[in-house]
C-alpha positions in Angstrom: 39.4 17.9 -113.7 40.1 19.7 -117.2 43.1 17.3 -117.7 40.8 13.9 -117.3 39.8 13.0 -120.6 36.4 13.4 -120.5 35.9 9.3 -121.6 37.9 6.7 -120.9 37.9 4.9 -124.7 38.7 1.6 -123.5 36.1 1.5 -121.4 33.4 2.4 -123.7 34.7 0.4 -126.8 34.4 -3.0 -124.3 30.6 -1.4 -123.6 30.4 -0.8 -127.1 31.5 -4.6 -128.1 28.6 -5.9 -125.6 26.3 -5.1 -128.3 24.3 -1.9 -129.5 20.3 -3.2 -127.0 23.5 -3.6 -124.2 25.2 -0.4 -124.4 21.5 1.7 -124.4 20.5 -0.4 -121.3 23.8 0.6 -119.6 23.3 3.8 -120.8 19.5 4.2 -120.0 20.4 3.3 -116.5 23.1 5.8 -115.8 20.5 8.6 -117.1 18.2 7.7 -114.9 20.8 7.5 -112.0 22.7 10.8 -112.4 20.4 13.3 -111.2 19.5 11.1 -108.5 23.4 11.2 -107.5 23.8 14.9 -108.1 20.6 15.9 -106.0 21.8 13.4 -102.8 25.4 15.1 -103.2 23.4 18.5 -103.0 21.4 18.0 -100.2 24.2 16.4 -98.2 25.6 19.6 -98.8 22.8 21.8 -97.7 22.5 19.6 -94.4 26.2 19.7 -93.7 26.6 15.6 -94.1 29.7 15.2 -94.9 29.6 11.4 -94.8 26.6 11.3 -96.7 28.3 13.9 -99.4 31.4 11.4 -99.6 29.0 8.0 -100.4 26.9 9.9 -103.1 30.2 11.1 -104.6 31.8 7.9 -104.1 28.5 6.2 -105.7 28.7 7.8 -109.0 32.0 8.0 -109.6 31.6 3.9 -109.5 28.9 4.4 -111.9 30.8 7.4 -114.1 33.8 5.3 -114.5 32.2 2.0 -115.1 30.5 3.1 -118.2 34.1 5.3 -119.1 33.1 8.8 -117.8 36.6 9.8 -116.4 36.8 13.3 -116.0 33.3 12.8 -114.2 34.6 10.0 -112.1 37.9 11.8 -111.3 36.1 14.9 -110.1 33.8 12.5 -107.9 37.0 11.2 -106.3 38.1 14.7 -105.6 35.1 15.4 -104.0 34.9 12.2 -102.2 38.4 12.3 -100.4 37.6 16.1 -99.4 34.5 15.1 -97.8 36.3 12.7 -95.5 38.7 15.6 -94.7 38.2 18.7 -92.9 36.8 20.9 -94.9 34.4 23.9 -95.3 31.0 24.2 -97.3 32.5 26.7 -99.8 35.1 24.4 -100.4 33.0 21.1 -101.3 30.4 23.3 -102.9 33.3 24.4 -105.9 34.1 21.0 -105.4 30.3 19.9 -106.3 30.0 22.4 -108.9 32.9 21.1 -110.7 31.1 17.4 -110.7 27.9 19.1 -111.8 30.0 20.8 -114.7 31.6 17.5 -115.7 28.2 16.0 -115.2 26.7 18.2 -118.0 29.4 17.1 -120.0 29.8 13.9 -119.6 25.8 13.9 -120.1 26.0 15.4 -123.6 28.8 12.7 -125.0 27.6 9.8 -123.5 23.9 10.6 -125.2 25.8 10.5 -128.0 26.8 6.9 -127.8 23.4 5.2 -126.8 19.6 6.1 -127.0 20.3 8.4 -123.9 18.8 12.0 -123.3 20.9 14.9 -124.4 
């Protein structure tokens, strides 16, 4: 989704006005939720669970967009609405590959805001 800004500014200046101990915990929690996400969304794939792809990408883009990772969360949604749709694994595996691209980047900003890993 290379025309998604890659953060949603609003979003993280209101995380940024809960405080600096606020914003790490937010952010501290995402880390550790991430490659969680990405390795469901990849092993729905592998099995062929469509429905189980669509949750995991529906999950984090909840999570991407509430802490103002918008090119993550759009390519989630992308993902998620072709997962519901016929489709085949080459398809939502580009699909997936995109959200683990946008992952990496959103991974490297957002460590940039918080204590988070890089």
């Amino acid at each position: 989704m290379p025309d998604e800004p890659i953060l949603d500014e609003s979003i993280v200046d209101g995380l940024r006005h809960l405080g600096d101990d606020v914003l790490a915990d937010i952010l501290r929690l995402w880390f550790e939720n991430l490659d969680p996400s990405l390795d469901a969304m990849r092993s729905a794939l592998a099995g062929g669970d469509a429905r189980a792809l669509s949750v995991a990408a529906h999950t984090l883009r909840g999570s991407a967009a509430n802490v103002g990772a918008a090119r993550l969360a759009a390519a989630c949604a992308t993902l998620e609405v072709a997962a519901k749709q016929p489709a085949d694994a080459a398809v939502l595996g580009g699909l997936l590959a995109t959200v683990e691209s946008d992952a990496g980047i959103a991974r490297s900003v957002m460590s940039k805001l918080g204590d988070g890993p890089a």
